[in-house]
Backbone of each chain as nested JSON, in Angstrom:
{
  "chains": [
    {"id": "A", "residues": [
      {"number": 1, "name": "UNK", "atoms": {"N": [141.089, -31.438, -55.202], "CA": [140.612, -32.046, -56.452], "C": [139.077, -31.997, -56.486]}},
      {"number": 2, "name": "UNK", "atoms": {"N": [138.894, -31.411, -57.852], "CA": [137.268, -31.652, -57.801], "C": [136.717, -32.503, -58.93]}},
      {"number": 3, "name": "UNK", "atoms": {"N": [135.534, -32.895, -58.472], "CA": [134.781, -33.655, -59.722], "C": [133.848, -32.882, -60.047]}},
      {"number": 4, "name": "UNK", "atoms": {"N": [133.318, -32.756, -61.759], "CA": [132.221, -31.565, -62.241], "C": [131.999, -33.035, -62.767]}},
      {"number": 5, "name": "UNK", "atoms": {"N": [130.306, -32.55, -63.229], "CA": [129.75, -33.183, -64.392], "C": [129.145, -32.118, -65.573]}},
      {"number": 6, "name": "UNK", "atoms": {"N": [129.48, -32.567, -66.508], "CA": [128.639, -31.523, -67.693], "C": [127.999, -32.309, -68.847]}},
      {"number": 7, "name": "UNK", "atoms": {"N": [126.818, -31.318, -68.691], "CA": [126.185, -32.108, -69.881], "C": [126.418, -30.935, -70.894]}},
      {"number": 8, "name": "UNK", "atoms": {"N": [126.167, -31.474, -72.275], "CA": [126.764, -31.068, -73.474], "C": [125.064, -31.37, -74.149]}},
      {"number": 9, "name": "UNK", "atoms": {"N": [124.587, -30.146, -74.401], "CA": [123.139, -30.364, -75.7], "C": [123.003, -29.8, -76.674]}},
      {"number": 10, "name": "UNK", "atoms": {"N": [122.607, -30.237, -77.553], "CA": [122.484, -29.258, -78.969], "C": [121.549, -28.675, -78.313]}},
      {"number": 11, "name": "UNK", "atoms": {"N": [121.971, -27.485, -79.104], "CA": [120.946, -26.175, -78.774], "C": [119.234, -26.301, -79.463]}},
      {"number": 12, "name": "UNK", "atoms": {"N": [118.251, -25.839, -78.813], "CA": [117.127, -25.617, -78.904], "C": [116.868, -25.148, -80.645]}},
      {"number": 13, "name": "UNK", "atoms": {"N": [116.192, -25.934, -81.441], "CA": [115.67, -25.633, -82.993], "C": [117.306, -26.024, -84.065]}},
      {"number": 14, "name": "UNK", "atoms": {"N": [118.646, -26.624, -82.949], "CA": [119.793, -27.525, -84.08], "C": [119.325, -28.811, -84.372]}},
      {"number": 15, "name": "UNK", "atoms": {"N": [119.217, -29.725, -85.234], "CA": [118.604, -30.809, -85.585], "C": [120.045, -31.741, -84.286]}},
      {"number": 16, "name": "UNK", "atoms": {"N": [119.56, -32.958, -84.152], "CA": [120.076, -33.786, -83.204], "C": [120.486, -34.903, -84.414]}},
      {"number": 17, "name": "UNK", "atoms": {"N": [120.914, -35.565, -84.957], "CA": [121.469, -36.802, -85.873], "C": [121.104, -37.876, -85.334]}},
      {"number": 18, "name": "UNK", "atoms": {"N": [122.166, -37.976, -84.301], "CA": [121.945, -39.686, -83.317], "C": [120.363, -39.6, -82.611]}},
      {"number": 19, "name": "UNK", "atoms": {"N": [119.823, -38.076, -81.85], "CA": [118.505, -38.815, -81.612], "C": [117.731, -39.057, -82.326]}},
      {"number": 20, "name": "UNK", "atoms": {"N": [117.594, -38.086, -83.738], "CA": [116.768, -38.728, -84.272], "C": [116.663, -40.13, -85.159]}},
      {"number": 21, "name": "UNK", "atoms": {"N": [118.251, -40.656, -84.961], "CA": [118.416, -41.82, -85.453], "C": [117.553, -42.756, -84.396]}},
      {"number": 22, "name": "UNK", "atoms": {"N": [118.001, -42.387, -83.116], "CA": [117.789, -43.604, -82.131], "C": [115.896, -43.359, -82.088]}},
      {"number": 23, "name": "UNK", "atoms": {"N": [115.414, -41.875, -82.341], "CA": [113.971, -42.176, -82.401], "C": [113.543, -42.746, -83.289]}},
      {"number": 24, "name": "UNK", "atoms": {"N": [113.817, -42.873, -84.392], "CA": [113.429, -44.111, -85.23], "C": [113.508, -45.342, -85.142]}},
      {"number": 25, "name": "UNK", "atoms": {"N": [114.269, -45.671, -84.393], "CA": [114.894, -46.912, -84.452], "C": [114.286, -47.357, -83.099]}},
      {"number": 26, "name": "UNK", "atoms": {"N": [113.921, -46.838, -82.277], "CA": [113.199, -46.948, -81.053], "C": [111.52, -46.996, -81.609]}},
      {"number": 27, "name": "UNK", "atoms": {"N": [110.997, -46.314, -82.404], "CA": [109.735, -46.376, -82.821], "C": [109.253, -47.641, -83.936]}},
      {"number": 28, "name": "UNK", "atoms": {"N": [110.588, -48.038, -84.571], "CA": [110.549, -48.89, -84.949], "C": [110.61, -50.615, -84.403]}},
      {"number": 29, "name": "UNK", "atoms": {"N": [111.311, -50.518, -83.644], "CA": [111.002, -51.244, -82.233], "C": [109.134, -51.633, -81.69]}},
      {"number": 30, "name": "UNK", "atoms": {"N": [108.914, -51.079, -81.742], "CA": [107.358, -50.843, -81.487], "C": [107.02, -49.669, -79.731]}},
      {"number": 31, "name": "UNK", "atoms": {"N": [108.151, -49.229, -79.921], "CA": [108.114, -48.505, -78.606], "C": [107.43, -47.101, -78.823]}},
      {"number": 32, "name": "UNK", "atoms": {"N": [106.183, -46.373, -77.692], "CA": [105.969, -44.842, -78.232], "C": [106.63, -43.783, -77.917]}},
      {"number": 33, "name": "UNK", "atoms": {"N": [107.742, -43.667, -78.625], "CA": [108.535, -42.463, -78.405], "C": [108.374, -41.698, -78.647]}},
      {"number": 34, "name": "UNK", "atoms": {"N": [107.743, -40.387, -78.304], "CA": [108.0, -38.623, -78.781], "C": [109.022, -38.224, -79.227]}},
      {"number": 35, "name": "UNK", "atoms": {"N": [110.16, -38.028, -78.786], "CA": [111.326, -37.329, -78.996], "C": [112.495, -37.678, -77.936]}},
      {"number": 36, "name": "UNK", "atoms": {"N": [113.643, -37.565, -79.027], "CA": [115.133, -38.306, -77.965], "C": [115.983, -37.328, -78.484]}},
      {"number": 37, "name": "UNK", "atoms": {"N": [116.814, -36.607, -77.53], "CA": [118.204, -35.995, -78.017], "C": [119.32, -36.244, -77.125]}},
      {"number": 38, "name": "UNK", "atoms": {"N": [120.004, -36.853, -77.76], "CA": [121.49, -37.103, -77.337], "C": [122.263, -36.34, -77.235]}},
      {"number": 39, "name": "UNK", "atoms": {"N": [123.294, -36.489, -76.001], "CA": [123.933, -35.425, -75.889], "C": [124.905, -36.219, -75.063]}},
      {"number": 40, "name": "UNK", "atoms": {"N": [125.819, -35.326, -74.627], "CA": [127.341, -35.855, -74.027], "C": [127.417, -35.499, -72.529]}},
      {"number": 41, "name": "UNK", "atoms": {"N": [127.605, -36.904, -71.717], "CA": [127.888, -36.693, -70.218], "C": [128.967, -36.489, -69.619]}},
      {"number": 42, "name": "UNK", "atoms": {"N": [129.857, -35.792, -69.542], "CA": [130.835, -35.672, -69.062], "C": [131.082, -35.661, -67.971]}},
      {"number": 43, "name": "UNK", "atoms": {"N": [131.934, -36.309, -66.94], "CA": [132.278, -36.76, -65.562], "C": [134.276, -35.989, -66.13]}},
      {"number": 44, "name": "UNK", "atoms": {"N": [134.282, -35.039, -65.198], "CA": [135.889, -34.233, -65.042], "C": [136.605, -34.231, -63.985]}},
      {"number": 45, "name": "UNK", "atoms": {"N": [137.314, -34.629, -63.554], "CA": [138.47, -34.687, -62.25], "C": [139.413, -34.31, -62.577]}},
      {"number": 46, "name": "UNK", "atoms": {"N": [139.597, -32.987, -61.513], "CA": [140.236, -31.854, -61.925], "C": [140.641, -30.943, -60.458]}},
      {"number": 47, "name": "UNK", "atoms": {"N": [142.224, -30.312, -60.87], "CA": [142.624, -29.494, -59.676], "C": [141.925, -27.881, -60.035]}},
      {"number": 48, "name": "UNK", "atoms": {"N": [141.276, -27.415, -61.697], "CA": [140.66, -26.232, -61.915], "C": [139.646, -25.52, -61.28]}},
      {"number": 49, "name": "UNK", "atoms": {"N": [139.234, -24.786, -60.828], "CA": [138.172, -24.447, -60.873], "C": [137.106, -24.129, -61.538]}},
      {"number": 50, "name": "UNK", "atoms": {"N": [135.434, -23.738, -60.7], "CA": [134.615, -24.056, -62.383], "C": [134.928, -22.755, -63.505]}},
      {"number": 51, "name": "UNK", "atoms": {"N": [136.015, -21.684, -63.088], "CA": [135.908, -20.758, -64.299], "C": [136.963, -21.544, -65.181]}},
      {"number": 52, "name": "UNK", "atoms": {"N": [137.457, -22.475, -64.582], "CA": [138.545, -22.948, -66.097], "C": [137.901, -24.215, -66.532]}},
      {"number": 53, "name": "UNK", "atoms": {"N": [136.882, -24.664, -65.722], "CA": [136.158, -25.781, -66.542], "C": [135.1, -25.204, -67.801]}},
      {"number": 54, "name": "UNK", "atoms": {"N": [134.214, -23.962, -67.069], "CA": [133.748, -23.119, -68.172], "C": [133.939, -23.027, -69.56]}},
      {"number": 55, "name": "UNK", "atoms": {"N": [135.236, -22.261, -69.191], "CA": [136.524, -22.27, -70.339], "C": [136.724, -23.599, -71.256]}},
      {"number": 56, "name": "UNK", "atoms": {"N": [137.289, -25.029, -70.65], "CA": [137.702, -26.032, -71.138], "C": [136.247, -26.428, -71.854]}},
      {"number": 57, "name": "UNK", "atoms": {"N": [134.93, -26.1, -71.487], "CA": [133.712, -26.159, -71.929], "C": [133.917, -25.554, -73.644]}},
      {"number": 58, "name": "UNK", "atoms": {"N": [134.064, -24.03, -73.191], "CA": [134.423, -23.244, -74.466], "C": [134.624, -23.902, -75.35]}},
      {"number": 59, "name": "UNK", "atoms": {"N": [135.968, -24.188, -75.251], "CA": [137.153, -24.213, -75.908], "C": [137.673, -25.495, -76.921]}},
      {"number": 60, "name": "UNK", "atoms": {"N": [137.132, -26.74, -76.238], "CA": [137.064, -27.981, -76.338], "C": [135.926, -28.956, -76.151]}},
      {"number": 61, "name": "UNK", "atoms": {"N": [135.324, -28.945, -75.242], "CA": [134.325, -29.824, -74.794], "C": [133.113, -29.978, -75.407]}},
      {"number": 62, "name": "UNK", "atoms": {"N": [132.523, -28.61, -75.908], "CA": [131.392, -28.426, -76.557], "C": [131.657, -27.827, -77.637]}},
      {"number": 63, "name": "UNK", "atoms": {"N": [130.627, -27.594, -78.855], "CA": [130.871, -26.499, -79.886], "C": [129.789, -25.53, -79.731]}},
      {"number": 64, "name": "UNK", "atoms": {"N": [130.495, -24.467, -79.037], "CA": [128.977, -23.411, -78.483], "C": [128.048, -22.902, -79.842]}},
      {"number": 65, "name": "UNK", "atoms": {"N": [128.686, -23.364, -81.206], "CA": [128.191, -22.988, -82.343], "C": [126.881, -23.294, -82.592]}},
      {"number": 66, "name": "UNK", "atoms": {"N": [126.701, -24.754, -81.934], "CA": [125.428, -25.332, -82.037], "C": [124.623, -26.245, -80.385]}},
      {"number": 67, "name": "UNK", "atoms": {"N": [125.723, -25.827, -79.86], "CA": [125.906, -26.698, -77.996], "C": [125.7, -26.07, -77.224]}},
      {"number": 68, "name": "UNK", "atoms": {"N": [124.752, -26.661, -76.446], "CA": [124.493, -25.719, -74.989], "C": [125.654, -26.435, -73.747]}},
      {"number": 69, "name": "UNK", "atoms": {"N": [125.878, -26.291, -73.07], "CA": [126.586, -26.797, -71.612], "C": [125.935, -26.367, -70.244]}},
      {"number": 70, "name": "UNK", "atoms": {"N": [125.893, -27.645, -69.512], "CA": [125.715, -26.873, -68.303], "C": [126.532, -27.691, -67.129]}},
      {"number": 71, "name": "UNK", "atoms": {"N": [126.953, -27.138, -65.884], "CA": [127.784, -27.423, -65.302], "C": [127.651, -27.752, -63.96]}},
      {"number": 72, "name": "UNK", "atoms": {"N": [127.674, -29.032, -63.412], "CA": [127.352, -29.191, -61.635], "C": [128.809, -29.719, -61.525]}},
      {"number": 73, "name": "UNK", "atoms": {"N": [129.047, -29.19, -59.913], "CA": [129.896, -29.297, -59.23], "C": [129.675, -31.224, -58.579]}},
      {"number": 74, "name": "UNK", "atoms": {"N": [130.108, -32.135, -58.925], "CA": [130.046, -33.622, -57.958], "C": [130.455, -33.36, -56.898]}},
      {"number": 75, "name": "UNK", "atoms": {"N": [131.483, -33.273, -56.53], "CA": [132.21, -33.283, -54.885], "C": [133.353, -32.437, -55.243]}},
      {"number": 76, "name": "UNK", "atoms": {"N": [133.935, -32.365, -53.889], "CA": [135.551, -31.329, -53.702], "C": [135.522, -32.964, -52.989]}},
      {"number": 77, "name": "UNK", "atoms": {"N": [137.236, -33.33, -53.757], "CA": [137.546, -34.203, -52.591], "C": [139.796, -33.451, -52.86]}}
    ]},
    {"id": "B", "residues": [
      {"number": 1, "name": "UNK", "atoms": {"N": [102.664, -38.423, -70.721], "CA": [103.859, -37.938, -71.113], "C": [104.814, -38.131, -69.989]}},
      {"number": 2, "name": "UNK", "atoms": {"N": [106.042, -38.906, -69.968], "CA": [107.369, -38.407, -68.886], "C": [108.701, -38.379, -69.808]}},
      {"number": 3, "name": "UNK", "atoms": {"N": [108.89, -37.894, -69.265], "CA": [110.467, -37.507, -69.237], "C": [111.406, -38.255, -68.593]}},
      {"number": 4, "name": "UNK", "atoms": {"N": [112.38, -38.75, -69.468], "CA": [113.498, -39.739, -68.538], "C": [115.094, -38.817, -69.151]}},
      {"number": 5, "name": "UNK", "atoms": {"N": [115.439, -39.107, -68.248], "CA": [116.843, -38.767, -68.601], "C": [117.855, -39.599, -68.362]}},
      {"number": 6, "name": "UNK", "atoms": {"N": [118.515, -40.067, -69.226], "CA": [119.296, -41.244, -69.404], "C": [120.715, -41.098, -69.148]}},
      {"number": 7, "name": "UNK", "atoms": {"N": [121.645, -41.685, -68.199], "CA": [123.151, -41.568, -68.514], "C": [123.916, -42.301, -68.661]}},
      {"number": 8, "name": "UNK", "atoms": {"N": [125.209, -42.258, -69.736], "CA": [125.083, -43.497, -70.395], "C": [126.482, -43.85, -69.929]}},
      {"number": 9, "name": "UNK", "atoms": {"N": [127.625, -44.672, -69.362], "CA": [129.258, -44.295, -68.964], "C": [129.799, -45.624, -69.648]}},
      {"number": 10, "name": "UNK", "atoms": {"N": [130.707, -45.792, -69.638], "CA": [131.64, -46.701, -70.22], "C": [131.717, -47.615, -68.58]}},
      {"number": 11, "name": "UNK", "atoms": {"N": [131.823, -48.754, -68.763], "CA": [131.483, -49.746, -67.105], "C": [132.911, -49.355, -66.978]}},
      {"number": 12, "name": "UNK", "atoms": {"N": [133.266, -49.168, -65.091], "CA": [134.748, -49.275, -64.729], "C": [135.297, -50.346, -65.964]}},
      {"number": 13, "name": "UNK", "atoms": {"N": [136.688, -49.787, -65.218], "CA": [137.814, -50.463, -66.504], "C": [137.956, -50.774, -67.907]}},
      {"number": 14, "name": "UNK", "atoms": {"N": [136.601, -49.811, -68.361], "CA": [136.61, -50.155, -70.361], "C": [136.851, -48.856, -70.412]}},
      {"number": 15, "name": "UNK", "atoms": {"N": [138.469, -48.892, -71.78], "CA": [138.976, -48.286, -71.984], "C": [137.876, -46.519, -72.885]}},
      {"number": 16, "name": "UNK", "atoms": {"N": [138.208, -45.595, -72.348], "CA": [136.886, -44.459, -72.654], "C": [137.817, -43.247, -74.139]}},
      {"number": 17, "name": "UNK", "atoms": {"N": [137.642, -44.563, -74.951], "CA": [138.83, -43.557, -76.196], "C": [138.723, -41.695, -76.042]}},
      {"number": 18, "name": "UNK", "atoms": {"N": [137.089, -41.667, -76.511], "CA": [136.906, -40.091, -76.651], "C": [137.565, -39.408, -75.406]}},
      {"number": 19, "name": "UNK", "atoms": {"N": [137.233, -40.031, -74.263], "CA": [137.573, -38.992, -72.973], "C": [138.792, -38.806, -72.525]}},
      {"number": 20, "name": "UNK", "atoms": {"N": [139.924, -40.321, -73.228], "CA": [141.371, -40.444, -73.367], "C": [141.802, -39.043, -73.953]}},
      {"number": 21, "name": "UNK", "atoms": {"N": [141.414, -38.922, -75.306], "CA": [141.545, -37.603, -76.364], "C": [141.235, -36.516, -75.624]}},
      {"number": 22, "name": "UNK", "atoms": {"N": [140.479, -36.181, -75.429], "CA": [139.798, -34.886, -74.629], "C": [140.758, -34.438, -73.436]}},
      {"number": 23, "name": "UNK", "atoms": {"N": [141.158, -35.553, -72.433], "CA": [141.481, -35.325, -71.415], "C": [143.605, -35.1, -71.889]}},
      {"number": 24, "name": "UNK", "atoms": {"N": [144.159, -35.33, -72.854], "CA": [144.971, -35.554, -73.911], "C": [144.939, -33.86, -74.076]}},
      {"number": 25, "name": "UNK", "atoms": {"N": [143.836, -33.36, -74.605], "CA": [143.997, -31.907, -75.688], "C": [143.707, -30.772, -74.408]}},
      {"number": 26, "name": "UNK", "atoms": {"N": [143.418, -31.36, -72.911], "CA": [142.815, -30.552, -72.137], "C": [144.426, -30.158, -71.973]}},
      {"number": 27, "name": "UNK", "atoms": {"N": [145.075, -31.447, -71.43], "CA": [146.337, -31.058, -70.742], "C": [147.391, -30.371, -71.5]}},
      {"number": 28, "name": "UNK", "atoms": {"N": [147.346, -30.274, -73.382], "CA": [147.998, -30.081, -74.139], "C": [147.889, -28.202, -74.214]}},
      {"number": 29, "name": "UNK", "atoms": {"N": [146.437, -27.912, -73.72], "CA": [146.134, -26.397, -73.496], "C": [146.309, -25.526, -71.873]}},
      {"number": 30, "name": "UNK", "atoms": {"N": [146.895, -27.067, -71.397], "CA": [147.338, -26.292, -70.395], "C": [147.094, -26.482, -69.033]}},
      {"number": 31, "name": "UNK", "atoms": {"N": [146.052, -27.232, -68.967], "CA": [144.653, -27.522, -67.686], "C": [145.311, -28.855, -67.135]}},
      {"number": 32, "name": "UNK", "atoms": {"N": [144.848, -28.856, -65.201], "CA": [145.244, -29.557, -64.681], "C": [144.132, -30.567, -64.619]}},
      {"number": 33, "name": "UNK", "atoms": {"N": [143.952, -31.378, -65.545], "CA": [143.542, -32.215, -65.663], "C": [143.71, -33.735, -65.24]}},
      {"number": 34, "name": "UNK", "atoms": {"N": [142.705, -34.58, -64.403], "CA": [143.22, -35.91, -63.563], "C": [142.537, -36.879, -64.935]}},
      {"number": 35, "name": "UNK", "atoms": {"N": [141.443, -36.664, -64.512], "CA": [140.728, -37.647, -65.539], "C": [139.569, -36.958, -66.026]}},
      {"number": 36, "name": "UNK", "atoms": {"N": [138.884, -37.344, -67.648], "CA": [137.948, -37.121, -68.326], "C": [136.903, -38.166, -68.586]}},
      {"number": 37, "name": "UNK", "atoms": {"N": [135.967, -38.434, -68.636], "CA": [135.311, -39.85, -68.606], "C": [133.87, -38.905, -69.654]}},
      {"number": 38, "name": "UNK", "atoms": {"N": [134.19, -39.707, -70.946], "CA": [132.814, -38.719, -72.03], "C": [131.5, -39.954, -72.236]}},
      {"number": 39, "name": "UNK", "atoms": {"N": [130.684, -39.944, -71.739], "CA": [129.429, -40.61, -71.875], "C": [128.455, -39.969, -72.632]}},
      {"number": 40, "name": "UNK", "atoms": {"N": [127.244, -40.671, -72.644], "CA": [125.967, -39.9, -73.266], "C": [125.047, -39.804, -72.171]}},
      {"number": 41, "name": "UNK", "atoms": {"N": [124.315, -38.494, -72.455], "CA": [123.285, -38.122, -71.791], "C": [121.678, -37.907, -72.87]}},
      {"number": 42, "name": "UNK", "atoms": {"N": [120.891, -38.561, -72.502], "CA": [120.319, -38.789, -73.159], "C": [118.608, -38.442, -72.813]}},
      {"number": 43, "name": "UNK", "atoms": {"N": [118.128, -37.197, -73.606], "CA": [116.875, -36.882, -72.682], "C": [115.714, -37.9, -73.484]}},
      {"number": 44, "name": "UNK", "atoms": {"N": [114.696, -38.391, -73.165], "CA": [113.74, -38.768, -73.703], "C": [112.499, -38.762, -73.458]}},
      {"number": 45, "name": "UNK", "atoms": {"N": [111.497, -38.561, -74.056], "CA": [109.922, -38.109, -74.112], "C": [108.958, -39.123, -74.152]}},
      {"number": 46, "name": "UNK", "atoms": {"N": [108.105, -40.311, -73.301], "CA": [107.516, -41.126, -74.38], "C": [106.093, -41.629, -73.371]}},
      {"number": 47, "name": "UNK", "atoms": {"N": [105.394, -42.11, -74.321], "CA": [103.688, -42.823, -73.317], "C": [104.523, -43.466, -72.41]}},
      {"number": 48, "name": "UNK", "atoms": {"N": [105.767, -44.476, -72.438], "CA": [106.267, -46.045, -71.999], "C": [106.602, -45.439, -70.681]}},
      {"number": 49, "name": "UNK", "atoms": {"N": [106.558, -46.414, -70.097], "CA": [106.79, -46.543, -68.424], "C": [108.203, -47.356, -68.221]}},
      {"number": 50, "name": "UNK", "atoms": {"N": [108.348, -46.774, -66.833], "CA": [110.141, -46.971, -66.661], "C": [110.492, -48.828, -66.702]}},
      {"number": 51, "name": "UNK", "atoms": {"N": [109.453, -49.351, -66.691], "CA": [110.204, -50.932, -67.562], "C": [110.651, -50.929, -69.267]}},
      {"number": 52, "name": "UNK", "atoms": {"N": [109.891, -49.94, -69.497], "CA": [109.853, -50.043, -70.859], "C": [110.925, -49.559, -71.437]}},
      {"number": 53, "name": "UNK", "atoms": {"N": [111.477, -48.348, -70.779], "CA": [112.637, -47.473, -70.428], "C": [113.855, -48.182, -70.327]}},
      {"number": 54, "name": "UNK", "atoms": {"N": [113.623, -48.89, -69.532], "CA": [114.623, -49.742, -69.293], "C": [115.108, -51.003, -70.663]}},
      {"number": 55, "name": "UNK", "atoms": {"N": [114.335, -51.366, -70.801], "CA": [114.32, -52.196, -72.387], "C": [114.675, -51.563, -73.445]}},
      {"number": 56, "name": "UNK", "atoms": {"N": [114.51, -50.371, -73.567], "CA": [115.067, -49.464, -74.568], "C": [116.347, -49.343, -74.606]}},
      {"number": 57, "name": "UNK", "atoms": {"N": [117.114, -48.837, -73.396], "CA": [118.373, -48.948, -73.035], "C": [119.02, -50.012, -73.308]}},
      {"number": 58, "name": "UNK", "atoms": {"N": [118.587, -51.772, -72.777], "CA": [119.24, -52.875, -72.83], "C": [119.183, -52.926, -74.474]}},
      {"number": 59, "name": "UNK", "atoms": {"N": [118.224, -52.308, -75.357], "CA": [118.256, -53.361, -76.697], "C": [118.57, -51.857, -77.3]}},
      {"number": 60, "name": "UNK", "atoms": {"N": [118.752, -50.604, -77.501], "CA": [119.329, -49.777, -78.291], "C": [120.126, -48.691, -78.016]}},
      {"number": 61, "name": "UNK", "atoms": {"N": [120.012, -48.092, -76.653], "CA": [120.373, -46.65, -75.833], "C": [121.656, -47.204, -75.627]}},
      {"number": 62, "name": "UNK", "atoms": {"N": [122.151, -48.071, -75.152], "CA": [123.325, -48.398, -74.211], "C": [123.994, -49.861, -74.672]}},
      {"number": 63, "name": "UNK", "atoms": {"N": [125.119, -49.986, -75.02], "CA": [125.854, -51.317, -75.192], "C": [126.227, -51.645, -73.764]}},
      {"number": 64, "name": "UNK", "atoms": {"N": [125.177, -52.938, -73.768], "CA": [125.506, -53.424, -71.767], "C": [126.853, -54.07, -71.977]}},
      {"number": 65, "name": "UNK", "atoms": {"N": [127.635, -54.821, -72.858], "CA": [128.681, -55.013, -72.672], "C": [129.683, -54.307, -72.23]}},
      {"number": 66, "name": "UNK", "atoms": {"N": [129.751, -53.137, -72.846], "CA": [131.158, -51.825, -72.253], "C": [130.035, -50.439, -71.403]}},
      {"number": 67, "name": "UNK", "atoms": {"N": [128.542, -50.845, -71.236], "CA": [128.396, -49.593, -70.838], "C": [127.424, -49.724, -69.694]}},
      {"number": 68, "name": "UNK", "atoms": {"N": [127.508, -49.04, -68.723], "CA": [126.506, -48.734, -67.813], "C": [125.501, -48.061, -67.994]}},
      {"number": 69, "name": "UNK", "atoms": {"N": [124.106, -48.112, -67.721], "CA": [123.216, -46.848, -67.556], "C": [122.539, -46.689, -66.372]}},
      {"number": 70, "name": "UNK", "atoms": {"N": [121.837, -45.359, -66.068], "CA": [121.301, -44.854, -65.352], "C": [119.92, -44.307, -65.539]}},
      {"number": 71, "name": "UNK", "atoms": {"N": [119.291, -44.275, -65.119], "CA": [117.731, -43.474, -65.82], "C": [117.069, -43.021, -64.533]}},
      {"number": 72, "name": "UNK", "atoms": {"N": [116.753, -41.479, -65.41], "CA": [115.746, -40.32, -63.957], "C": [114.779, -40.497, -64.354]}},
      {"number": 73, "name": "UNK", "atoms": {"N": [113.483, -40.331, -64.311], "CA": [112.655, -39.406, -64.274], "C": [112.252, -38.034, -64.072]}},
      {"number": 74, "name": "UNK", "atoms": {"N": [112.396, -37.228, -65.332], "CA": [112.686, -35.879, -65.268], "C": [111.466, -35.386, -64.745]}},
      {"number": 75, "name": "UNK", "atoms": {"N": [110.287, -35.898, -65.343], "CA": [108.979, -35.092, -64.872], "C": [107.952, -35.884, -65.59]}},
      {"number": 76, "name": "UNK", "atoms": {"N": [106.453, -35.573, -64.889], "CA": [105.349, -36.848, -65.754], "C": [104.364, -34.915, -66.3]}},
      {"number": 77, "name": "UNK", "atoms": {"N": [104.115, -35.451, -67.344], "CA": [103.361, -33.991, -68.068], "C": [102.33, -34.35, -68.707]}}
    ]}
  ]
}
């Protein structure tokens, strides 16, 4: 059994929604924020390996239309 | 300028709807799937220093009731 983590980002020049919600709302706060993009952490426990997590990336997890992914291995247990 | 990178999880034992679904449509395509757990990852840019960071999280980034966070320091620029 393994554990992956993946992060899930909008791609470089796709507008972000929630960060730029939360940068407003953070600047409004009185905090100095530059820039926030949200994105999705995924924690997977799984008998696959990473070419079928890849895949499940593809396929489901992200929308490569506008999503980047990237993929670390947590542990083999 | 730093860079924090934020991760955001649902605390043990609160129920993780999205990652229920996901982990639901993984096994429905086929994948040996144990568990899915979908959080936010969250990059951010700002003058504020990691107390400040931290306050951001408690009052907008993260619901401390159902959620845990984590915070890196990606890099000072």
């Amino acid at each position: 059994m393994a554990r992956y983590e993946i992060f899930v980002t909008y791609r470089e020049g796709i507008f972000d929604p929630p960060g730029a919600t939360a940068k407003g709302a953070l600047k409004n706060l009185g905090y100095p924020v530059e820039e926030v993009r949200i994105g999705k952490y995924i924690q997977l426990q799984t008998e696959a390996g990473p070419d079928a997590v890849r895949e499940m990336c593809e396929k489901l997890l992200a929308n490569p239309v506008i999503e980047d992914f990237r993929i670390e291995t947590a542990e083999e247990a």
